[in-house]
C-alpha angles and dihedrals in degrees: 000000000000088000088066097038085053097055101051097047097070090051083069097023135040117178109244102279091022090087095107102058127106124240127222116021092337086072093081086066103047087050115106121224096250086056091060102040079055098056098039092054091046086055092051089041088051091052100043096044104033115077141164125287110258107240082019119148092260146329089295100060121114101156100258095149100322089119094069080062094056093086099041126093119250094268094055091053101046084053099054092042090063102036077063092043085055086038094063098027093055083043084050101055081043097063089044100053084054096044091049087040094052082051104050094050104028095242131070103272089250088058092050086042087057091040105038096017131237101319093036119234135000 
């Protein structure tokens, strides 16, 4: 969900000095090589030093909100397990059609809206 999120922001926002990147796709290329050793190195950090809660709901529990589930019977979590799974699943389709989409013409789909319109070209 962030991803998308991610992807739609810099079409309305860029950072002072960050004018001159690409969106979309074309933002790997536009990325210097200190951005994305940082990155890269965030993202190691991130595996190696985050783990799960002890006593958590699974292997997969960081405590990211899984405290709010302590107090709920097993339906409603299970519920609410799998109204997250749909959630992520429906972002992640999401990122995908952009980012087929950015690949396909060339330019992030907001960019071809505000070029070619709605429907995309005649």
């Amino acid at each position: 969900m962030i991803a998308t999120l991610g992807y739609v922001v810099p079409e309305l926002f860029h950072f002072p000095g960050c004018e001159k990147f690409t969106n979309g796709l074309g933002a790997l290329n536009t990325i210097p090589m200190e951005g994305l050793v940082s990155l890269f190195g965030f993202v190691a950090f991130h595996e190696i030093a985050v783990k799960p809660r002890v006593n958590g709901m699974g292997d997969y529990d960081l405590g990211f909100g899984s405290e709010f589930l302590e107090n709920c019977d097993d339906t409603e979590i299970k519920r609410r397990q799998t109204a997250e799974r749909n959630n992520g699943r429906l972002a992640m389709m999401a990122i995908f059609g952009m980012l087929v989409q950015d690949q396909i013409f060339g330019m992030s789909p907001f960019k071809l809206m505000r070029e070619t319109g709605l429907w995309g070209p005649n």
